[in-house]
C-alpha positions in Angstrom: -83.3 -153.7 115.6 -84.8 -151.1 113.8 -88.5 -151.7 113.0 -89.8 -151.2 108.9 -93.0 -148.8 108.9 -96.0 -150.2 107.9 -96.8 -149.1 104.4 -100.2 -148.0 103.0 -101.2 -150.4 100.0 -100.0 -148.9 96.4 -103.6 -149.0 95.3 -104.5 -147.4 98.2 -102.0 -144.2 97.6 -102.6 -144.4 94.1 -106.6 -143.9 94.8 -105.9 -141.4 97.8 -103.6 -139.6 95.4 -106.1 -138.9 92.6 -109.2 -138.1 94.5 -106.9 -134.9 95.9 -105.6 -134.3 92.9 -108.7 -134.1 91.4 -110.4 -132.1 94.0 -107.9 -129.5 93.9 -107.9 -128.9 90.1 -111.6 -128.7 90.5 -111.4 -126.3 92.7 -109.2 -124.0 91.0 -110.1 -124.1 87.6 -113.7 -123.2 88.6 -112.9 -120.6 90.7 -110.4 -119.2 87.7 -113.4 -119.6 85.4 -114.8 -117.1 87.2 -112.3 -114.7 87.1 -112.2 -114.7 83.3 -115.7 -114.2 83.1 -115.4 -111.6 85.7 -117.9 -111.5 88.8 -119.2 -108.9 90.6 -119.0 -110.7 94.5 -115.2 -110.5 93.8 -115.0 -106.0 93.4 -114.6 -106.2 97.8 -112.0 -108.0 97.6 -110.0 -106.3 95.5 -111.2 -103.2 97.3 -109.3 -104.2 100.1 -106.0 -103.6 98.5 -107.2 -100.3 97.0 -107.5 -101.3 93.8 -109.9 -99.1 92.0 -113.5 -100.9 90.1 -112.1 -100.5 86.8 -108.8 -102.0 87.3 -110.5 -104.5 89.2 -112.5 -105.7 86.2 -109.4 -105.9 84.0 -107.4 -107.8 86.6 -110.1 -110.3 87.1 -109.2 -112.1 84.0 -105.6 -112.6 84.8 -106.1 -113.8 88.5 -108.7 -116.5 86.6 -105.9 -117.5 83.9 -103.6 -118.2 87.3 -105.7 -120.1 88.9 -106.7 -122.4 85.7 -103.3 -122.7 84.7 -101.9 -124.3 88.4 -105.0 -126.4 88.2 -104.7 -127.7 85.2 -101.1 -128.2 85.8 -102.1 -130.0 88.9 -104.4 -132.2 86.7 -101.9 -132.9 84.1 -98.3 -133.0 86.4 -98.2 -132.0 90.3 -95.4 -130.1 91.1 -94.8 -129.6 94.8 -94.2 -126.0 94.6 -97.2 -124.9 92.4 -99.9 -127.0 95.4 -98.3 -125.2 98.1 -98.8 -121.6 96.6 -102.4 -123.0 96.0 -102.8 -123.9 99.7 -101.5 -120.0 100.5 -103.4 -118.6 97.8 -106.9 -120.7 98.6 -106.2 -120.0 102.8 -105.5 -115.7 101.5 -108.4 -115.3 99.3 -110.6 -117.2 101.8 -109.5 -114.7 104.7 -110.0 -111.8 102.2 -114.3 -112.2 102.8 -113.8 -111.7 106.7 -111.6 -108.3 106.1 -114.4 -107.5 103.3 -116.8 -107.4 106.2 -118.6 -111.1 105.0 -117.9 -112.9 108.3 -115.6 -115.4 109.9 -118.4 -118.4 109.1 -117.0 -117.3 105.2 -113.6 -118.3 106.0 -114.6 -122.1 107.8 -116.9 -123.1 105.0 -114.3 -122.3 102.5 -111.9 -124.7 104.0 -111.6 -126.9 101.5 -109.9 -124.6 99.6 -106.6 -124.6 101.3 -107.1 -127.8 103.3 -107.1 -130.0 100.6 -104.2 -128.7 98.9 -102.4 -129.3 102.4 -103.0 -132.8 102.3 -102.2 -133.6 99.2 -99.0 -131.8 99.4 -98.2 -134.1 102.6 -99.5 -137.1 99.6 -96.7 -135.7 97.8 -94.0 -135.6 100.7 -91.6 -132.9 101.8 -89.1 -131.7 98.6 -85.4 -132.8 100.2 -84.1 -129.8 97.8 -85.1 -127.1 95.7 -84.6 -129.3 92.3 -87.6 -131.2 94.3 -90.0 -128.4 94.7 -90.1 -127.3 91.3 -89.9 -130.5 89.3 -92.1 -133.4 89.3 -90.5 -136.0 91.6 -92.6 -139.3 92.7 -93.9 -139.7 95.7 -92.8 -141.4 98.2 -94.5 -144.6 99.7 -97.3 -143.6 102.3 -96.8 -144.5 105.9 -99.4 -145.5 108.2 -98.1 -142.3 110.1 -98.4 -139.9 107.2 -101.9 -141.3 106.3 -102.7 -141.0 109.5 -101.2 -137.4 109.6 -102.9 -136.5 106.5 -106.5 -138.0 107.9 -106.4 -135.5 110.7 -105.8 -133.0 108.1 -108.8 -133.9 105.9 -110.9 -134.4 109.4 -110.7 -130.7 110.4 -110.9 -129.8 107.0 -114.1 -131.7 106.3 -115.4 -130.4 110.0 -114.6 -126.5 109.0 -116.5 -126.5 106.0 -119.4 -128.0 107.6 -119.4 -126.2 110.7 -119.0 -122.8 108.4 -121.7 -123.6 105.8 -124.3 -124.3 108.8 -123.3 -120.8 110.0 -124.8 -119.4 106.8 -128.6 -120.7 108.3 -128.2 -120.2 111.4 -126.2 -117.4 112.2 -125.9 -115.1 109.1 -129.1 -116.2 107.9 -128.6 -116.4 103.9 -131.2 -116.2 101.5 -131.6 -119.6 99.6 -134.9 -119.0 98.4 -133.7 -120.0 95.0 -132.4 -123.6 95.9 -135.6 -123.7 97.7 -137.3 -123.1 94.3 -135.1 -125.5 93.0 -136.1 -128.3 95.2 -139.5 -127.8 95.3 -140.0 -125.8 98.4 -141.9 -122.6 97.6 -140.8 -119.0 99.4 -143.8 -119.5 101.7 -142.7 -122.7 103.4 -139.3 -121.3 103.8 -140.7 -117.9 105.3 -143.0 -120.0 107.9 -140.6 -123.0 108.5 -137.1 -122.6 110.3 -136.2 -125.0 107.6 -132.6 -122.7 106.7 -131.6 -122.4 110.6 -132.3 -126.3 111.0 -130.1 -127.2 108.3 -127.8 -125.2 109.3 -127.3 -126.7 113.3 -127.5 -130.0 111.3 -124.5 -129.3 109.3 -122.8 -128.1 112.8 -123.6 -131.4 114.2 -122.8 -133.4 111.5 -119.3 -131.1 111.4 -118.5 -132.0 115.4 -119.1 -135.6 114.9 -116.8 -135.4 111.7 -114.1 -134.0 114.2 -114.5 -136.3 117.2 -115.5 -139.5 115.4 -115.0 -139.7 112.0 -117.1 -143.2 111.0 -117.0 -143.9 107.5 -120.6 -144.0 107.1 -120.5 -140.5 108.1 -118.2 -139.2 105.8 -120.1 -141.1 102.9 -123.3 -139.7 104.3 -121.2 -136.2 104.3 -120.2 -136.5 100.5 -123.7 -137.3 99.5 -124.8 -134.3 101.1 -122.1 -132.0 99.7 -123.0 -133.5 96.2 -127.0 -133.1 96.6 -126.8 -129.5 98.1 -124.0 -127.6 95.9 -125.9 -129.4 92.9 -128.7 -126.6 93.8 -126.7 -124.1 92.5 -126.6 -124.8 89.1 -130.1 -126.2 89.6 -131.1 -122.9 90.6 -129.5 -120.8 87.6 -126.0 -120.5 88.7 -123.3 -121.8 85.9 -121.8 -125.2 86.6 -118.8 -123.2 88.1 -120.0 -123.0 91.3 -120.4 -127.0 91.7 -116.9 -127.4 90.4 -115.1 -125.1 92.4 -116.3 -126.9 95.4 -114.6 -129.7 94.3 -112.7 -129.9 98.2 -116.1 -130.1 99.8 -116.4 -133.9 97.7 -112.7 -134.8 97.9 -112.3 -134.3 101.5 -114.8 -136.3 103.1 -114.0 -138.7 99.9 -110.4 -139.2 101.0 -111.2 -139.3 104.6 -113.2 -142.0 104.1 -111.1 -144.2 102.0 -108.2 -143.4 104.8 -110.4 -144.5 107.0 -110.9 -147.5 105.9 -107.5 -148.6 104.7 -105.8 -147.3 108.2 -108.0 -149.9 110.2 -106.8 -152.9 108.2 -103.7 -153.2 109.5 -105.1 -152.9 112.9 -107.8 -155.5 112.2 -104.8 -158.2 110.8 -102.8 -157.7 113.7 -106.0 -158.6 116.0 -106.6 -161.8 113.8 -103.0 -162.9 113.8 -103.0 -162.1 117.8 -106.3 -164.4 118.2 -104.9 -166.9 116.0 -101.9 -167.5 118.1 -103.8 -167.5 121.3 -105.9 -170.2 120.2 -102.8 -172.0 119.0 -101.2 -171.5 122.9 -104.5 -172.7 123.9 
């Protein structure tokens, strides 16, 4: 006889479902927003394909109006299709600052940008024809297996970007003397503390115990640090952009968490009814 497989709870997929969602839009349509108001940090990167500075400038624009577009489109109606050319198009443009010379640590922190589209496309399920990938078809119900598929995605996902944003302190050594400023500490405490390269070996160990053992008091302690630190940024002067197109950094650990949580229920049942039917024997 062939055995049913266990199902993940329809509130459950629905909430699992919406946090990706969510986070991926984010993501995109702050990063776009940038591009139509044009930013300088991006000139390298089109460098790369030879593109001259004042094509660069008018091009910024349009790659911006992509990138809002998918995500809003994301937002509004998923479509298989469109969330995998966001997973290749966040996974390029993240491997474009290690060829501009910006380090690999660049490419880990920014993990979340083609991470999260991964798992929610494995949320969505596998098109079984074309007609599938380019129209909105509903998903189908989640397995214990595919959650469990899509947690391991969301664990190294959640690990990368935490192991890569410590590399900032400790190994490139970034200047954050304005989210200093912004929470209180003054130039001189950070010039005469190892305050940056502490944080940053904190995040790598908070980013290994994410991988090995992925506790949900962890990932909820992980969220409220990705919240608390990116919130610096606009804190510090920077337009809300930059928080939003983060939005992987929240929705990973976020989703991890709730998987997590809803994976071990199942588990925990089955022990019950198994002690149940020993004391019954007994």
């Amino acid at each position: 006889m062939i055995e049913r497989e266990e199902l993940i709870g329809s509130t459950t997929s629905a909430i699992l479902h919406w946090t990706l969602r969510i986070a991926v839009a984010a993501c995109f349509i702050g990063h776009g927003a940038f591009g139509v108001i044009t930013k300088a940090a991006w000139l390298p990167y089109f460098a790369i394909f030879r593109i001259p500075e004042a094509w660069a400038w008018r091009l910024m624009p349009v790659v911006g109006f992509v990138d809002i577009t998918v995500g809003a489109l994301t937002l509004i109606q998923p479509v298989r299709a469109v969330v995998l050319y966001m997973m290749f198009w966040g996974f390029q443009t993240a491997c474009l600052r290690p060829v501009a010379g910006q380090g690999m640590w660049e490419l880990l922190e920014r993990a979340g940008n083609y991470g999260v589209p991964l798992a929610f496309l494995c949320v969505l399920g596998a098109g079984r024809s074309l007609a599938d990938w380019f129209s909105f078809r509903p998903a189908p119900p989640l397995t214990l297996a595919r959650a469990s598929a899509i947690g391991w995605i969301l664990r190294v996902t959640t690990a990368l970007l935490l192991i890569g944003h410590g590399g900032f302190d400790f190994a490139m050594g970034k200047d954050w003397a304005s989210y200093g400023a912004a929470a209180g500490i003054s130039p001189t405490t950070l010039a005469t503390h190892p305050l940056s390269p502490m944080a940053g070996w904190f995040e790598c160990v908070l980013g290994l115990i994410v991988l090995l053992r992925p506790m949900r008091g962890v990932l909820l302690f992980v969220l409220a640090w990705k919240l608390a630190t990116e919130a610096f940024r606009p804190l510090a002067g920077e337009p809300i952009w930059e928080f939003i197109e983060r939005g992987g950094s929240y929705g990973a650990p976020l989703a991890l968490a709730w998987i997590q949580r809803r994976s071990e229920e199942p588990a925990k049942a089955a022990h019950a009814r198994a002690g149940s039917a020993t004391v019954s024997s007994d």
